[in-house]
MARBAFI-592028 format. One record per residue (C-alpha): residue number from 1; residue in one letter; chain; x, y, z. Coordinates in Angstrom, 1 decimal. Layout:
<rs>
@pos:NUM, code:A, unit:A, px:X, py:Y, pz:Z
...
</rs>
This chain:
<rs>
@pos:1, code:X, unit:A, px:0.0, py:0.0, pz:0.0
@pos:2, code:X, unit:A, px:2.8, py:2.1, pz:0.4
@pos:3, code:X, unit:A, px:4.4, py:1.8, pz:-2.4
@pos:4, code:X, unit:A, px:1.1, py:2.7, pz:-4.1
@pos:5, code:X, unit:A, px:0.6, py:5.7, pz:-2.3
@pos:6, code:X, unit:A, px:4.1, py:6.8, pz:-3.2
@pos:7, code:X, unit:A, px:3.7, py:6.1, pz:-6.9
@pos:8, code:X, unit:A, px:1.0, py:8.7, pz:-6.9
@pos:9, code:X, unit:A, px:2.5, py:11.1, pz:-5.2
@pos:10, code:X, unit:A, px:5.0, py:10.9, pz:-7.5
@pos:11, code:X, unit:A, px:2.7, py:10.8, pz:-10.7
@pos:12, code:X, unit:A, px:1.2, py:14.4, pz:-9.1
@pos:13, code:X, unit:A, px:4.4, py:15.8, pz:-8.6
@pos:14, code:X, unit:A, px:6.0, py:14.7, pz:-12.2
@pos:15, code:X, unit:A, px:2.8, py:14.8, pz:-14.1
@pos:16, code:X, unit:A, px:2.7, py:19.2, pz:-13.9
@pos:17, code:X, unit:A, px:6.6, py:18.5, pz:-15.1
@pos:18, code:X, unit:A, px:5.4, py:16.3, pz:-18.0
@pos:19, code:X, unit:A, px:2.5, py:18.9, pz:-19.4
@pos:20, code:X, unit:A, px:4.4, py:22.2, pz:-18.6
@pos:21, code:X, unit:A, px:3.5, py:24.9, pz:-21.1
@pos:22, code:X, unit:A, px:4.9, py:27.9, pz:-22.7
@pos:23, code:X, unit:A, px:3.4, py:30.9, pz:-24.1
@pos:24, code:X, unit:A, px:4.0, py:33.5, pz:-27.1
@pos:25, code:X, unit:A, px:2.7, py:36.4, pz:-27.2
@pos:26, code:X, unit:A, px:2.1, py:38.6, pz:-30.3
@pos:27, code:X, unit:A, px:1.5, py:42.1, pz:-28.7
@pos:28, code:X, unit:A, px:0.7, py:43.6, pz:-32.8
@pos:29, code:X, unit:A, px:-2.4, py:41.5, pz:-33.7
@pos:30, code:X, unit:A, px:-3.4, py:40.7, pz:-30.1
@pos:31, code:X, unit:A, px:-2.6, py:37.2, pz:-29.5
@pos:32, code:X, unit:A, px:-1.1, py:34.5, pz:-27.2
@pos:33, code:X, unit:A, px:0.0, py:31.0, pz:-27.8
@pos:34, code:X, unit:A, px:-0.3, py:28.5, pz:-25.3
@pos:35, code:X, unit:A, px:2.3, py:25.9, pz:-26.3
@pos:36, code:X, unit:A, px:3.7, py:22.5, pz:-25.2
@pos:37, code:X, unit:A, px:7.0, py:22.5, pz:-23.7
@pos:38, code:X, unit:A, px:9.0, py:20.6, pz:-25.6
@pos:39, code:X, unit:A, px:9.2, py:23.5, pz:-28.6
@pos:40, code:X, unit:A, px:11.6, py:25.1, pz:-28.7
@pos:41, code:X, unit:A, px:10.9, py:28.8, pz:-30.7
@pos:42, code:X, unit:A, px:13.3, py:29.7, pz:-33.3
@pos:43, code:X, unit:A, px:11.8, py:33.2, pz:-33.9
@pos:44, code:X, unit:A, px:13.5, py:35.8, pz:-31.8
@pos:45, code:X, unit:A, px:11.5, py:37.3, pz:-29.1
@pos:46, code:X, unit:A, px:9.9, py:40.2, pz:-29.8
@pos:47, code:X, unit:A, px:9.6, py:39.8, pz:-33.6
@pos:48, code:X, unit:A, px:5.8, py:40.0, pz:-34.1
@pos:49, code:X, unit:A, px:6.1, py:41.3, pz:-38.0
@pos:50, code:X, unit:A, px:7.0, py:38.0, pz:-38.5
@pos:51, code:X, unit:A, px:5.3, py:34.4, pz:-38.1
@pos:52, code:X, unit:A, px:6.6, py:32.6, pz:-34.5
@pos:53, code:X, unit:A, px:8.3, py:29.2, pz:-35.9
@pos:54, code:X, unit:A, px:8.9, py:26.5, pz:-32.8
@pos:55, code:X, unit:A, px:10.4, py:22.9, pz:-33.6
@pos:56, code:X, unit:A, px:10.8, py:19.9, pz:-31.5
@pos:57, code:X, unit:A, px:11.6, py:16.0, pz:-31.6
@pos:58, code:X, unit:A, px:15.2, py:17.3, pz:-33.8
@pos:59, code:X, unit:A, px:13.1, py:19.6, pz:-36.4
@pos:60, code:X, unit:A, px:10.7, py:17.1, pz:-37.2
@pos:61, code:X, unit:A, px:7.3, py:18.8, pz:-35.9
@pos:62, code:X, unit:A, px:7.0, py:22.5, pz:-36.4
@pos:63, code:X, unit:A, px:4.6, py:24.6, pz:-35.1
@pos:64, code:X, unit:A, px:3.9, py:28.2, pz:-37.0
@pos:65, code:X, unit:A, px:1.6, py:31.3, pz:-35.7
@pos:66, code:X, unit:A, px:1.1, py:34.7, pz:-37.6
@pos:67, code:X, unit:A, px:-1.4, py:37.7, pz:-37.6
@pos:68, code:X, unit:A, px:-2.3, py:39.0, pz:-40.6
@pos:69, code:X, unit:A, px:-4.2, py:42.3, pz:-41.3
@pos:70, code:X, unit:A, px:-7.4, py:42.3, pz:-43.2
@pos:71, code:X, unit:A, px:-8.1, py:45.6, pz:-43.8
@pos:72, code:X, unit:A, px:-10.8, py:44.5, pz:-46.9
@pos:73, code:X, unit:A, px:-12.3, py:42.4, pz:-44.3
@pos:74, code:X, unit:A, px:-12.2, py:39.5, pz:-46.1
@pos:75, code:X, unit:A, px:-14.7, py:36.3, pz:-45.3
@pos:76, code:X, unit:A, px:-13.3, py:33.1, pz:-44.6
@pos:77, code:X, unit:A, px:-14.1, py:31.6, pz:-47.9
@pos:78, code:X, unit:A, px:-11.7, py:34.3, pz:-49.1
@pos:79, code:X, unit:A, px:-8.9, py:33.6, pz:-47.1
@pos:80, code:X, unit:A, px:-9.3, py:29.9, pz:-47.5
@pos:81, code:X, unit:A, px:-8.8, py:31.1, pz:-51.1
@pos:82, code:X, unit:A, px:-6.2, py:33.2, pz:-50.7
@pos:83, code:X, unit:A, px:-4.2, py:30.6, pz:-48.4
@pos:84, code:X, unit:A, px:-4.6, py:27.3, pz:-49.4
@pos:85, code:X, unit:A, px:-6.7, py:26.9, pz:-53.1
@pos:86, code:X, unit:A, px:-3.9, py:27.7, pz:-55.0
@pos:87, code:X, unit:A, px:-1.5, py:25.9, pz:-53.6
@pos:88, code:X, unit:A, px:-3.8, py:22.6, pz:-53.4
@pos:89, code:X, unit:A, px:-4.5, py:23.4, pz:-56.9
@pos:90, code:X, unit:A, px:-0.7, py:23.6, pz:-58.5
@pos:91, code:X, unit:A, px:-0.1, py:20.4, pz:-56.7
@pos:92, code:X, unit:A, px:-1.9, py:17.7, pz:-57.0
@pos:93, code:X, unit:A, px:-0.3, py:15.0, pz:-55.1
@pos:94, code:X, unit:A, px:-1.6, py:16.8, pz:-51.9
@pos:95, code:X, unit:A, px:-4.3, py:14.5, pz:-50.4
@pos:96, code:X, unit:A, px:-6.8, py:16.7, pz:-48.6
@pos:97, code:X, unit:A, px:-7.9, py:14.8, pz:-45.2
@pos:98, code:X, unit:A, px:-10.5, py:17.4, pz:-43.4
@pos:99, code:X, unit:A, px:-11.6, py:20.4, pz:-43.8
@pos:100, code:X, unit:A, px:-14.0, py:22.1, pz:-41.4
@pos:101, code:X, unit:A, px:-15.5, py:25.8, pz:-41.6
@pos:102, code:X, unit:A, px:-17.1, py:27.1, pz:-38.6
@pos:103, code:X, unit:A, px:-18.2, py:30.8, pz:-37.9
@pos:104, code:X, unit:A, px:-15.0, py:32.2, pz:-37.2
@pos:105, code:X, unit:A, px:-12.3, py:29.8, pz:-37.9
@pos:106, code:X, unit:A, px:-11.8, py:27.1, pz:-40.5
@pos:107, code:X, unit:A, px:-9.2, py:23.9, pz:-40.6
@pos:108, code:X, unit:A, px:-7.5, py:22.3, pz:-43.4
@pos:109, code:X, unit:A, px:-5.3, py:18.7, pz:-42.8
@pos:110, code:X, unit:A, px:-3.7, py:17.8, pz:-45.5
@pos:111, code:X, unit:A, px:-0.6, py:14.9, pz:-46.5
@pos:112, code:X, unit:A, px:2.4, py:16.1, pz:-48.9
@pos:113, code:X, unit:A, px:5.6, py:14.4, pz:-49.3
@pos:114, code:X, unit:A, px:4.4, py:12.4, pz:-46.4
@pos:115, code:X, unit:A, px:3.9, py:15.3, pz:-43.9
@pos:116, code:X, unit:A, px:1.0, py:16.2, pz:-42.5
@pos:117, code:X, unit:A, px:0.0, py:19.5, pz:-42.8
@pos:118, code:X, unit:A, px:-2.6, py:21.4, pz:-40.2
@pos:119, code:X, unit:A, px:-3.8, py:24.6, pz:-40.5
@pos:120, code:X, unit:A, px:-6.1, py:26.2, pz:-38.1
@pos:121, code:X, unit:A, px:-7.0, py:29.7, pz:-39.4
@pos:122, code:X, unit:A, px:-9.7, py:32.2, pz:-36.8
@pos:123, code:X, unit:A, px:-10.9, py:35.3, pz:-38.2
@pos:124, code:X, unit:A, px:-11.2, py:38.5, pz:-35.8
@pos:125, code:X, unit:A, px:-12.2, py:42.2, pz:-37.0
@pos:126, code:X, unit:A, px:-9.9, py:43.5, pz:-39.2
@pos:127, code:X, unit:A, px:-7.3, py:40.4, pz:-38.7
@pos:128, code:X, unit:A, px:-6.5, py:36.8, pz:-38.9
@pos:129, code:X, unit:A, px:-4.3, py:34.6, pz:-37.2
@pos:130, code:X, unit:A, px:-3.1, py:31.5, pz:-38.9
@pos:131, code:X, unit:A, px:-1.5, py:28.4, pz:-36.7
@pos:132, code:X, unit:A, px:-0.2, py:25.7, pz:-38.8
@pos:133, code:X, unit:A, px:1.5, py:22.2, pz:-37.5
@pos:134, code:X, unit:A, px:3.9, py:20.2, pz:-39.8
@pos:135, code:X, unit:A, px:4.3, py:16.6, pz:-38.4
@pos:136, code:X, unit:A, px:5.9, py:13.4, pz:-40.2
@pos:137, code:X, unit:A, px:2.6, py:11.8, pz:-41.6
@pos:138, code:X, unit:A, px:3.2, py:8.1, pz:-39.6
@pos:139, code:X, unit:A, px:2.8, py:10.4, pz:-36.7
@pos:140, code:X, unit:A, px:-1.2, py:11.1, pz:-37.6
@pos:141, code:X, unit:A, px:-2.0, py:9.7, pz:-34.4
@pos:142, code:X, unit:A, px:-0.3, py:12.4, pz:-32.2
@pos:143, code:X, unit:A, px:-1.6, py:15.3, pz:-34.5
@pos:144, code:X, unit:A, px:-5.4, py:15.3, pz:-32.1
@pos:145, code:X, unit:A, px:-3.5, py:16.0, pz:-29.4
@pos:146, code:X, unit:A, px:-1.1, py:17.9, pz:-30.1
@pos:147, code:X, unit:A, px:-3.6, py:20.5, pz:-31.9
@pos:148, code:X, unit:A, px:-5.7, py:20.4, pz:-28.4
@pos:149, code:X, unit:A, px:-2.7, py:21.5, pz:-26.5
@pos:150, code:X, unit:A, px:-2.3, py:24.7, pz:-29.1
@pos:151, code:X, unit:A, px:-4.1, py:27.2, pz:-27.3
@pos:152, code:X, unit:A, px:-4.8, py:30.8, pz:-29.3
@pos:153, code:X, unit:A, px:-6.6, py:33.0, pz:-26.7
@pos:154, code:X, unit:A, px:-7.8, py:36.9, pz:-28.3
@pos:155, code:X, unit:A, px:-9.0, py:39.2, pz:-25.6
@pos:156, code:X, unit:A, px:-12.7, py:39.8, pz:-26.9
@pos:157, code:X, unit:A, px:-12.4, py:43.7, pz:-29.8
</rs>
């Protein structure tokens, strides 16, 4: 019984070790990132004209944020358009997995060269912001949770 009781004490105290988060802040369009860990950013602090790059497990998952003005106030049909039809359009080996529209935000997966590519994309007055995660594609499985633990919070216009 013992020995039980100590292995979860020491689940509790390792456990908030394990999940520890970091956060980014983007103090031009209004954002923060709630991020796992592990990343490690490669952007320089501070640098909010351009998108916040973080890698872990040796360069192998990325993780990208960036505001983007939208002066024209654009839908999100448009900047669906503007980001991603293109692109899937001059290469068709891309194999589109999901797509989702909501509201205020949309999501694209999509497989290329056998990485998977996420793109979460919300829409606020007068701005986007754009998270993408790129993941080896035999690592599918990890991409749910990974994409729960990417926080974006906006403080309400």
């Amino acid at each position: 019984m013992r020995a039980f009781l100590a292995f979860l004490a020491f689940i509790a105290v390792i456990n908030p070790i394990l999940a520890q988060s970091e956060q980014y802040c983007n103090s031009d369009f209004g954002f923060c990132l709630e991020y796992p860990g592990r990343f490690s950013m490669l952007t320089a602090k501070g640098a909010t004209d351009e998108p916040a790059l973080f890698v872990a497990d040796e360069g192998q998952t990325k993780i990208e944020i960036a505001g983007h003005a939208n002066a024209a106030h654009w839908s999100l049909e448009d900047i669906y358009y503007m980001n991603f039809e293109d692109y899937l359009r001059q290469n068709p080996d891309l194999n589109i997995i999901e797509e989702k529209f909501g509201e205020s935000q949309f999501e694209v997966l999509y497989e290329e060269n056998g990485q998977l590519h996420y793109f979460r994309v919300q829409q606020r007055p007068g701005q986007y912001i754009k998270l993408s995660v790129m993941l080896p594609a035999e690592r599918r499985s990890e991409l749910a949770e990974l994409s729960a633990q990417l926080s974006v919070q906006t403080p309400n216009p």
